[in-house]
NURO-288743 format. One record per residue (C-alpha): residue number from 1; x, y, z. Coordinates in steps of 0.001 Angstrom, whole numbers. Example, Ala and Ser with C-alpha at 12.3 -4.5 7.8 and 13.67 -1.06 7.14 Angstrom:
<r><i>1</i><xx>12300</xx><yy>-4500</yy><zz>7800</zz></r>
<r><i>2</i><xx>13670</xx><yy>-1060</yy><zz>7140</zz></r>
end
This chain:
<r><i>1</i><xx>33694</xx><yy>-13452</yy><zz>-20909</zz></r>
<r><i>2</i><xx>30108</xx><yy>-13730</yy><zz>-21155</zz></r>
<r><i>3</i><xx>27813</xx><yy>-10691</yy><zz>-19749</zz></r>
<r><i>4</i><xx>24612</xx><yy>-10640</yy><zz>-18992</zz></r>
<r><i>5</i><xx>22168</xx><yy>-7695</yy><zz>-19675</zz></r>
<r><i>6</i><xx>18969</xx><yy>-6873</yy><zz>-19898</zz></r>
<r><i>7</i><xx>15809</xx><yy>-3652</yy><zz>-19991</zz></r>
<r><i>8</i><xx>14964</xx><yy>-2148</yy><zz>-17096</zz></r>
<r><i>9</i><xx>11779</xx><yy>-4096</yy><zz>-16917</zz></r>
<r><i>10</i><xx>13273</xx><yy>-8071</yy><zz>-17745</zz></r>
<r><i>11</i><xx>11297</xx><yy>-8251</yy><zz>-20588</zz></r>
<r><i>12</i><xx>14359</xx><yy>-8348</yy><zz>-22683</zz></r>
<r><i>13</i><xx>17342</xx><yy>-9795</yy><zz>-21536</zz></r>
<r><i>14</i><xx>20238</xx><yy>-11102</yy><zz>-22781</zz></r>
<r><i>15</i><xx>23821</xx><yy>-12866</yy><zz>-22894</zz></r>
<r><i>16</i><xx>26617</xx><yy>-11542</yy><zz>-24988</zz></r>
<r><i>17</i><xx>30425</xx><yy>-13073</yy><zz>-25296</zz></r>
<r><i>18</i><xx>33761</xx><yy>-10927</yy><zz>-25563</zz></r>
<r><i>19</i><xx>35593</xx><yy>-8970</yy><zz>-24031</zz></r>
<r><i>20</i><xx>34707</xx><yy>-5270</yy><zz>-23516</zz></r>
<r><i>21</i><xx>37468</xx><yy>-3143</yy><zz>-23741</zz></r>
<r><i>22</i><xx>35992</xx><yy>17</yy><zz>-24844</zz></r>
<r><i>23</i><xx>32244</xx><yy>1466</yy><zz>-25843</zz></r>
<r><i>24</i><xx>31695</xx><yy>4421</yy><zz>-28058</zz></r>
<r><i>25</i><xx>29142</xx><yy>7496</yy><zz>-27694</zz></r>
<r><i>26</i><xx>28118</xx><yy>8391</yy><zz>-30762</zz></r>
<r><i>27</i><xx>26173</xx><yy>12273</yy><zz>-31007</zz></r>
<r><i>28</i><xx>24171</xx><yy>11484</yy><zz>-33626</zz></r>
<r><i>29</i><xx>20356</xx><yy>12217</yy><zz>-33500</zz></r>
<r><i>30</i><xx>19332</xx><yy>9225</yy><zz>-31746</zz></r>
<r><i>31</i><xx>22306</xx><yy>8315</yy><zz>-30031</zz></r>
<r><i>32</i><xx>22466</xx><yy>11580</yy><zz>-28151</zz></r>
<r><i>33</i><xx>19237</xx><yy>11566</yy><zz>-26883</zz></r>
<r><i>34</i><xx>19715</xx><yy>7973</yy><zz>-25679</zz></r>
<r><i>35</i><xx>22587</xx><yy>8319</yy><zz>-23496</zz></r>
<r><i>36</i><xx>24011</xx><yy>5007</yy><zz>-25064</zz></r>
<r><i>37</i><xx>27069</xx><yy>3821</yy><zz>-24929</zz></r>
<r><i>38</i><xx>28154</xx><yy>1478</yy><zz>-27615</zz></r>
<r><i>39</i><xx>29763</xx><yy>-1881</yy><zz>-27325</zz></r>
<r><i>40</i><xx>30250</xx><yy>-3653</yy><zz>-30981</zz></r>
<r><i>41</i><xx>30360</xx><yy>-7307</yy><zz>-31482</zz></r>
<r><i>42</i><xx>29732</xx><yy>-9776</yy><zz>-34104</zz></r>
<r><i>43</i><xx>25850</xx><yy>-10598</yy><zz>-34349</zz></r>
<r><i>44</i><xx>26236</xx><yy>-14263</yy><zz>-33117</zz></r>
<r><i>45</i><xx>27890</xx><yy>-13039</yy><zz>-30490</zz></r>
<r><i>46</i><xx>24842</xx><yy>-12137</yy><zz>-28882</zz></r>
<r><i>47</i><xx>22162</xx><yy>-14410</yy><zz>-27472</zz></r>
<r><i>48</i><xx>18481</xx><yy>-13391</yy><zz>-26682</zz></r>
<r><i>49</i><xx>17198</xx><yy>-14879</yy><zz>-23333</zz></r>
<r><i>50</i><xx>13586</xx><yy>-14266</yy><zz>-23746</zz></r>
<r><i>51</i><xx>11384</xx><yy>-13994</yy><zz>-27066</zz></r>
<r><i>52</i><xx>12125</xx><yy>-11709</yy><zz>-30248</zz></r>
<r><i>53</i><xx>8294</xx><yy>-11034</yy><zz>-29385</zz></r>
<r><i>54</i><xx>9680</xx><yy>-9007</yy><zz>-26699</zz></r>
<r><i>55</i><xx>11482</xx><yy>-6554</yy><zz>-28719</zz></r>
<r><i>56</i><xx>10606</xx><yy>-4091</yy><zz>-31047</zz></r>
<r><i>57</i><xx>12432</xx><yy>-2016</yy><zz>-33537</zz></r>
<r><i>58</i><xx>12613</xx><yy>1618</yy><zz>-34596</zz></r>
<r><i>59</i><xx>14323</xx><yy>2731</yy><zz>-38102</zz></r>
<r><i>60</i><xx>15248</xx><yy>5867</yy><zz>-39517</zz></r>
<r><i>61</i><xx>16817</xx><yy>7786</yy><zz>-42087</zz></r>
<r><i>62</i><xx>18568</xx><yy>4736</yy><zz>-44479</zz></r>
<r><i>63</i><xx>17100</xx><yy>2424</yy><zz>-42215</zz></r>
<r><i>64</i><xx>20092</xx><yy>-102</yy><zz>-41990</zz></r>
<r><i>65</i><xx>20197</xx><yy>-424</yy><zz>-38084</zz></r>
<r><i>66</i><xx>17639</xx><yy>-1571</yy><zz>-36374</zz></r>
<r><i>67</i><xx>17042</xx><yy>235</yy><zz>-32974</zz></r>
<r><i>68</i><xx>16217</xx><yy>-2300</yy><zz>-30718</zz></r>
<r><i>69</i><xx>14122</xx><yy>-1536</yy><zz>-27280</zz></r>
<r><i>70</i><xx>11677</xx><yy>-3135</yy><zz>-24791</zz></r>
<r><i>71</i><xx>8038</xx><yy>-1411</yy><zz>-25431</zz></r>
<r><i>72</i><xx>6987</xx><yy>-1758</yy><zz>-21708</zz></r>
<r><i>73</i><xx>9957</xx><yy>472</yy><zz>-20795</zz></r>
<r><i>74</i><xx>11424</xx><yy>1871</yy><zz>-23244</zz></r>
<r><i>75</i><xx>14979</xx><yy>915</yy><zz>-22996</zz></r>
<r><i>76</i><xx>16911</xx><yy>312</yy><zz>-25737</zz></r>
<r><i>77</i><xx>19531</xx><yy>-2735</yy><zz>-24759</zz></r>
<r><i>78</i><xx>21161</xx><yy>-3184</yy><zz>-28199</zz></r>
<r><i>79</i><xx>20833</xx><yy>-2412</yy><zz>-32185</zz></r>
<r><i>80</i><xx>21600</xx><yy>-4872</yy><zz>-35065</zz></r>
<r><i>81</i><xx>22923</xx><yy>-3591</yy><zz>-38125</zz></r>
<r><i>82</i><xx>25939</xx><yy>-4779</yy><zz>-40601</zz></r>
<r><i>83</i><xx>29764</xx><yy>-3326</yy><zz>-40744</zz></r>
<r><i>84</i><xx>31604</xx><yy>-1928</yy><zz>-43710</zz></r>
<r><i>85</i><xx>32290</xx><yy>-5732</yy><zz>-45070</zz></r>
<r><i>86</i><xx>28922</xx><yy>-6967</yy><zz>-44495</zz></r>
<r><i>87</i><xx>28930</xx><yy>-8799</yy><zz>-41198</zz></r>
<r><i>88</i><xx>26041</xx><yy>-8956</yy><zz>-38954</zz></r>
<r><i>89</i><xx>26599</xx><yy>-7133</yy><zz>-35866</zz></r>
<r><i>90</i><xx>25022</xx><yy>-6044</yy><zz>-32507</zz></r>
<r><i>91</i><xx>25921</xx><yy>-2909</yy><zz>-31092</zz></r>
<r><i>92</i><xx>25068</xx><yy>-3272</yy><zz>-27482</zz></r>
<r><i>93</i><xx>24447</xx><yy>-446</yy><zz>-24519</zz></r>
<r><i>94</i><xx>26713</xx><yy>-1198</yy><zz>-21801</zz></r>
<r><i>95</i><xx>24954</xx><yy>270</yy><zz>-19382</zz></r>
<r><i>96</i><xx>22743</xx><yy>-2294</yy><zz>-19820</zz></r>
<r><i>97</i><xx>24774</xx><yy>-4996</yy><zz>-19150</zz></r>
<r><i>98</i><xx>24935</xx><yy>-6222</yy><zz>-15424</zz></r>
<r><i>99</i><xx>28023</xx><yy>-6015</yy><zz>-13239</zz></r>
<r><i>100</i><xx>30137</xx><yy>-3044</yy><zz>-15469</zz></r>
<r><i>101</i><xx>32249</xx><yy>-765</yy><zz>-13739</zz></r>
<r><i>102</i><xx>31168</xx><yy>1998</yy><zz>-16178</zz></r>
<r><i>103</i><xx>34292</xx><yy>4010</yy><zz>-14816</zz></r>
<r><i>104</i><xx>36604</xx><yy>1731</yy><zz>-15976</zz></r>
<r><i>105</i><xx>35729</xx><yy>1578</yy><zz>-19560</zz></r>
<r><i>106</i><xx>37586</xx><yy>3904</yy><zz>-22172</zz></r>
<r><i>107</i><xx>34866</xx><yy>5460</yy><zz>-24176</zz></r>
<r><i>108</i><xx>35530</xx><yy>6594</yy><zz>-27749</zz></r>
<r><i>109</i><xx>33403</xx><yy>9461</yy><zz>-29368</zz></r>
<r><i>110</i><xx>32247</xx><yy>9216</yy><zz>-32759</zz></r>
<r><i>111</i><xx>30961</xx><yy>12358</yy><zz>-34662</zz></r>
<r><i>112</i><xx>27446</xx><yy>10566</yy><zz>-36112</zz></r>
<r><i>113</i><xx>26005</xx><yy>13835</yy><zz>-36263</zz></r>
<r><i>114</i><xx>28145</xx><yy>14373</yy><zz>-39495</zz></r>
<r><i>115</i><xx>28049</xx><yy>11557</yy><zz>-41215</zz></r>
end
């Protein structure tokens, strides 16, 4: 299925294909002050519809994921980073995305504060 998303604003938006089954809050330091939950899919799998000029990108600590977010309005639609075998990947907040039932999708939680 392919979902469309975008920032509050429009300045970023967005297509991504799959099928969303679950989405992960993380409590790590920028995660929990985000509110994010987390939706992970191959890199490819995700499509920009307006410029990369639109975006910018906020790293910390190791600085291996790229925090994505629109700097008119400050949400942040998605992150890029790698897995554990090297794969590009996009890690992208459903609650971005347009037409979710939120309800309806199990959420995992992941301890990122600890690791």
């Amino acid at each position: 299925m392919i979902y469309k998303g975008s920032c509050h604003c429009g300045k970023i938006a967005f297509e991504v294909d799959g099928e969303l089954s679950s989405a992960m809050a993380c409590n790590c330091s920028i995660c929990s002050r985000k509110g994010s939950l987390l939706w992970f899919v191959p890199r490819q799998k995700l499509q920009l519809l307006t410029p990369e000029e639109n975006v910018a990108t906020y790293t910390f600590n190791k600085h291996v994921i790229k925090h994505r977010f629109c700097p008119s309005c400050g949400m942040h639609p998605y992150g890029e980073g790698s897995d554990a075998a090297g794969n590009a990947m996009a890690a992208i907040n459903i609650r971005c995305l347009e037409g979710v039932d939120l309800a309806a999708i199990p959420v995992t939680h992941y301890d990122g504060r600890s690791h």
